[in-house]
PAMAR-205132 format. One line per 8 residues: for each residue x, y, z of C-alpha. Coordinates in Angstrom, 2 decimals. Layout:
X:Y:Z | ... $
This chain:
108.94:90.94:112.33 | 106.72:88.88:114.83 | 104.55:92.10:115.74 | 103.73:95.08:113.89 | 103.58:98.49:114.82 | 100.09:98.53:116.08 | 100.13:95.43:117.41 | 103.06:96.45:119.90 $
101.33:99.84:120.12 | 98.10:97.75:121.16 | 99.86:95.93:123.73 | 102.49:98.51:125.13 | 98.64:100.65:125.91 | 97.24:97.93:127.34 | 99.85:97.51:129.58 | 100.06:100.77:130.70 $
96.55:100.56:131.38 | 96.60:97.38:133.74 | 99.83:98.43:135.21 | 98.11:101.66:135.95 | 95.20:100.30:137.17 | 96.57:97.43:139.32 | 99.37:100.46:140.81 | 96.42:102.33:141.57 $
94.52:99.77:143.14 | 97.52:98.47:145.54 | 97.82:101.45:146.39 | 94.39:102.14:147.60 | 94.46:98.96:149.15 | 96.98:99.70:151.19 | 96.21:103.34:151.89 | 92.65:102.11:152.93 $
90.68:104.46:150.61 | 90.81:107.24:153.16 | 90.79:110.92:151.82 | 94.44:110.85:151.70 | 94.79:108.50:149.36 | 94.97:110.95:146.56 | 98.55:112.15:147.02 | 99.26:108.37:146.96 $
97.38:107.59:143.90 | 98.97:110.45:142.05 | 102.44:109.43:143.56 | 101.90:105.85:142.18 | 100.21:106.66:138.67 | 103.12:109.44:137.94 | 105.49:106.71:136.33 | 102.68:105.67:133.65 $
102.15:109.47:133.35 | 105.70:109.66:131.76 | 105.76:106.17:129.91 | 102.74:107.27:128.03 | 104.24:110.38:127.13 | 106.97:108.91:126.37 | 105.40:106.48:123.67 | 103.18:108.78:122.14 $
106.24:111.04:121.85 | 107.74:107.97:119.77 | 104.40:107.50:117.67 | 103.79:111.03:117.13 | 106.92:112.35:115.89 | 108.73:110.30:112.95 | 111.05:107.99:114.70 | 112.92:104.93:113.36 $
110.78:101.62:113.88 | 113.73:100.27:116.21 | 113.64:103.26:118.34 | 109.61:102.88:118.76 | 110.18:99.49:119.63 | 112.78:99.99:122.05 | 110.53:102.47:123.71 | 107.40:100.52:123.66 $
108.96:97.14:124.76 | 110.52:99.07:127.47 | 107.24:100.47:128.61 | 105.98:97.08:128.68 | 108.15:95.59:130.56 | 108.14:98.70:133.40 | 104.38:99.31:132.93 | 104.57:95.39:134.44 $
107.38:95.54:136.75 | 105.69:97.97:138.95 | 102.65:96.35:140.28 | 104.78:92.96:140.25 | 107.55:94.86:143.16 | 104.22:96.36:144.92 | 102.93:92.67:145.29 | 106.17:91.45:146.43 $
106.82:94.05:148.86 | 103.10:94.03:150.06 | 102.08:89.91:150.36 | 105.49:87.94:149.30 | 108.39:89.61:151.62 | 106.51:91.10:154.32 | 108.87:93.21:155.64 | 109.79:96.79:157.20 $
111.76:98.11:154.54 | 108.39:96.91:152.59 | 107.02:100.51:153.12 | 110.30:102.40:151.58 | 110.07:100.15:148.24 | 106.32:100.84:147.97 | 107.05:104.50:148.45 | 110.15:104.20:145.79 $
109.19:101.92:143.17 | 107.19:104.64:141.09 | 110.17:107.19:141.40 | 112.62:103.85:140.33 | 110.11:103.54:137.18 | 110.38:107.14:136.45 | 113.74:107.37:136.29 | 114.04:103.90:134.02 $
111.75:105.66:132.02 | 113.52:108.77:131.20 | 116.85:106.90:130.61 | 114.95:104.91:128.12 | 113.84:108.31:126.49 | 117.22:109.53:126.63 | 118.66:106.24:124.85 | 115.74:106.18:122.36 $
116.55:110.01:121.72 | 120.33:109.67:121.25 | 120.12:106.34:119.01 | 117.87:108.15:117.08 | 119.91:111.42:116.73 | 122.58:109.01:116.35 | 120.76:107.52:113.15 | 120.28:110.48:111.31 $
């Protein structure tokens, strides 16, 4: 294969690292670092909360290689997606509805992420 396990295990952490972090900071950006901000912050970090439990789940216990990949290439790519839709609700399409996507994109990345888990879980059942 192109990557090996720790390789993708490096990246799919780093990525939920800067998509945490840039999530995070968005979020405070737009929330204007007020006291508030907290139930916002926690609101926008839950998704990465799940897709890191969700890949040490598939490190920890003894999964088949394809199923850890399909879990950590997933997490990559929704780690990413998130702070991408927050920039292009925020500064690209400036619009009303702007407000209900930043408010909805961490419950749309939650709920990618558990369907992911649930495929991951039932290819590997299936495997066995």
């Amino acid at each position: 294969m192109i990557f090996s396990d720790t390789a993708i295990k490096r990246i799919a952490s780093a990525s939920l690292a800067l998509g945490a972090l840039c999530a995070g900071g968005l979020m405070g950006f737009v929330c204007g670092w007020q006291p508030g901000v907290l139930g916002y912050l926690a609101w926008a970090l839950m998704p990465y909360g799940v897709l890191g439990l969700i890949l040490v789940c598939a490190y920890i216990f003894r999964v088949n290689r394809s199923v850890r990949m399909l879990s950590a290439w997933a997490g990559i790519l929704i780690a990413l997606g998130g702070p991408l839709l927050y920039i292009d609700a925020m500064f690209i399409h400036i619009d009303a509805q702007g407000a209900l996507l930043v408010l909805m994109i961490p419950v749309i990345q939650t709920l990618v992420g558990l369907a992911v888990a649930i495929v991951a879980t039932l290819w590997q059942w299936r495997g066995r």
